[in-house]
Structure formats: C-alpha cells, structure tokens
N, C-alpha and C positions, 0 to 999 in steps of 0.2 A: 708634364701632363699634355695628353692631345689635345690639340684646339678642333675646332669645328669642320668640317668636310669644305672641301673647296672646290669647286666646278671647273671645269675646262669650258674657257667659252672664246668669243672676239679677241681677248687681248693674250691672251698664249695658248691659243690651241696653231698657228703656226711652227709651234715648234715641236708636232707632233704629228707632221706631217701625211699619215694615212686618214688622220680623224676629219670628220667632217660636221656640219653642223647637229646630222639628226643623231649624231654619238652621243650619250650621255655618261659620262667618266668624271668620276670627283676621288681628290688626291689630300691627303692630309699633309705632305710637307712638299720640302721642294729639295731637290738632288742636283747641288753645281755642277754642270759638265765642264770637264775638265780639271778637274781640281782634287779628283780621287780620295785619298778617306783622310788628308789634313782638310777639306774644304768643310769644317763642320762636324757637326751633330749629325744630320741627316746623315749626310756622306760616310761617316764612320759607322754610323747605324746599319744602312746597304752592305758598306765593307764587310762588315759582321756577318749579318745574315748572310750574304752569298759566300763565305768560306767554305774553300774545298777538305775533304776530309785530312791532306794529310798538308793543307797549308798552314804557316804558323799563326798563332791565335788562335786557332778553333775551337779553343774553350770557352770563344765568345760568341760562338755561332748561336748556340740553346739560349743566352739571355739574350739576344737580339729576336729571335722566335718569339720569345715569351712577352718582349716589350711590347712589339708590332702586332700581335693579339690582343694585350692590353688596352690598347690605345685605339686600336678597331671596335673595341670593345665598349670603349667611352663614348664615342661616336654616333654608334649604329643604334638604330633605336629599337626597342625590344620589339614593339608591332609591328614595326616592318622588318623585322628579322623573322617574325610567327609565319611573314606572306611570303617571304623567300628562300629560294634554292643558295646557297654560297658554292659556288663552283674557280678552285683553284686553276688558274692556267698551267699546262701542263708544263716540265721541262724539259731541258733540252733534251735528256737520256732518257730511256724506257727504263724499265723497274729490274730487270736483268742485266741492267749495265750497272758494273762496280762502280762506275761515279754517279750512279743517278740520287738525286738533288729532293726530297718530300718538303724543303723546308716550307714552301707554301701551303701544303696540306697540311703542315703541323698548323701554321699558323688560322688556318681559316677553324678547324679542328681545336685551337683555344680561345677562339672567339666566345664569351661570356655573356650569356642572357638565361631568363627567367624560364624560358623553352628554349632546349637545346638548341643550334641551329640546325638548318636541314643541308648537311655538306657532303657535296657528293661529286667524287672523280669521273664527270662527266665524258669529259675528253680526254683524251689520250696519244699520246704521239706512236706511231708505227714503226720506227725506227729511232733511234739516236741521229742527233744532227749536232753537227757543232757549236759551241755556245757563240752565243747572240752577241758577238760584240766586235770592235773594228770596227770592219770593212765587209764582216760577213752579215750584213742586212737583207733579210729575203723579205720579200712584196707577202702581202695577206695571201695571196693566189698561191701563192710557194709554198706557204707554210699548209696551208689546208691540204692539200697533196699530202702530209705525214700527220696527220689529225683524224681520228674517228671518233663516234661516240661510242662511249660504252653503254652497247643497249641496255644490260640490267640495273644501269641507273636512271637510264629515261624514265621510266613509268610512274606516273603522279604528280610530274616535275610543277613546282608551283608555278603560279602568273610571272612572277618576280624572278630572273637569274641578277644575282651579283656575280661579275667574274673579277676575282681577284688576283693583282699580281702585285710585285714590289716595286718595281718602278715603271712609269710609263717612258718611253723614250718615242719609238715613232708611233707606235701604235699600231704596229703589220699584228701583234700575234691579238690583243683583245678582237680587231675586224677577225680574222682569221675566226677565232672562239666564238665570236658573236654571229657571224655569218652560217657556220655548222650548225649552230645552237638550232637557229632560226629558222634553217631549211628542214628540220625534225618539228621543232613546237614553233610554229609560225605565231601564235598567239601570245606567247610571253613575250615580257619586257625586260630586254636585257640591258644591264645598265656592267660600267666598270668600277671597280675601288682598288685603288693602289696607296699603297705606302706610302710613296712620293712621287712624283713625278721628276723628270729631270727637262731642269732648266738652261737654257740657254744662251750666258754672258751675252750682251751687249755689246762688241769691239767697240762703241763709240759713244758707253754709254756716260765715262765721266771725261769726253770732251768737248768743249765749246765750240758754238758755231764758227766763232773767231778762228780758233784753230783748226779747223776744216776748211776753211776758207784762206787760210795764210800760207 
C-alpha cells in the first residue's frame, strides 16, 4: 500500500538540482541511483513501468501502470483533485513516433476518485529528443525549446496544475512544464507529483569519522 506524500525540502532537494526552494514537488517513494531494478521495490517498479515495447518483460509494464495509479490514487485526496488539472509530463518521443511512451497519461488517466479527474495533455514535445538519461541531461531552458501547449486544452484550466511524472531526478523537465504552464495561466499553482523520486547514496554514509580521518 502507498504511504503518504512526501515533500521535497532542505534535507534532499540537493539532489535535485534544478529545484529550488519556491518548487513545490512531493514523491511517494524513493528510486536508489545506481542500483537499477535489483535495488528494490521502487526500482523494479520504474524498471517496469518504463519498459520499451519490444524489451523483455513487458508484460509488466500494464501492472506497473495500474499500480502507480493505485497508489496516486490512495494518496491524492478527492477535494483537491475536484480543484485540479492533472497534467502528465510529456515524453521523450511525439505521438508519431513508433516508440513513443503514453505510460504517464495512462497513469494519471487511472487515477480514482469520486469526480473524475480533470486530465489533460497540456504540453507536448515538438519533436522527439533522445531519452533522458546518462549523460544526456538538458537544462529546463533546453527542454522548453521542444515544448508547447496544447492550446485546446488550455481553456478552463483549474487554479491547481498537478504535473506528474515517474521519477524526479534533477528536475530540468517539471521547471521546463512549470515554467510554460505559468507563462499561459500566471494565476495557477503548480505544484509536481512523481512516483518516486530518485535518491542519492551517500559515498560516506556507513563510514566513521575515524576512518576518514585514518
């Protein structure tokens, strides 16, 4: 079962380097970097959900969706889901590209409450860009460069934007979303919700002063 939403603040938002204090972003679990899908639960969870269509296991991609909805689902509280937009962060690929990736839109899309939520493919990437990871880290500034809105979902857009993603790592693409969002509906408040966030080992965290100092 999910446990309760968990804020990004003073003691690990360092290790998400774009975020800054007026960001508001809360994470249900925590994703080991470096440790890939033996490090866990969480981490096999991610594994899961980001499988490519023709990689092996992908028959676990659809229960990893359906968990991560679940569990958003326990969480998120039905009133303030009545006040809010849930807006998926987009992926890497556009909708014509044979690998492009909805599993976020499923997920925000089986999000469960008493009124539907209000979920809507705000933004959109202009191109395909290569997936997010390594060494290929773009700056929020980069990534808005291949981001527009989709105006026929602007209109009505509630006070409240959730932007949801599966893992937080530095935090270029939620500024990126949040930043767009904001230059359209100045007035809302956008906040982030992610799956997990991913965490960052300690190199020194089970050693003694002693042994730093010998």
């Amino acid at each position: 079962m999910a446990r309760l939403l968990q804020q990004i603040d003073e003691t690990n938002r360092r290790d998400h380097w774009y975020l800054d204090e007026d960001d508001d972003c809360h994470y249900l679990y925590e994703y080991t970097a470096g440790k890939g899908w033996r490090g866990g639960d969480t981490n096999q969870l991610i594994h899961n959900l980001q499988k490519k269509r023709n990689d092996g296991g992908h028959q676990y991609k659809a229960p990893a969706i359906t968990r991560c909805a679940r569990d958003l689902s326990a969480v998120l509280n039905a009133e303030w889901l009545a006040q809010a937009t849930i807006v998926p962060i987009p992926p890497s690929k556009v909708k014509t590209d044979p690998a492009y990736d909805d599993r976020m839109v499923q997920v925000c899309k089986g999000i469960c409450a008493p009124t539907p939520p209000d979920v809507r493919e705000l933004v959109e990437q202009i191109a395909s860009m290569d997936t997010f990871k390594g060494g290929n880290r773009k700056s929020p500034a980069e990534l808005k460069q291949n981001y527009r809105i989709a105006e026929n979902q602007l209109q009505n857009l509630r006070g409240i934007v959730g932007v949801v993603d599966d893992v937080l790592t530095t935090g270029s693409h939620f500024k990126a979303v949040k930043e767009l969002i904001l230059e359209r509906a100045p007035q809302t408040r956008v906040i982030g919700l992610f799956v997990a966030r991913r965490a960052i080992p300690n190199p020194f965290g089970d050693v003694s002063v002693d042994e730093l100092l010998s």
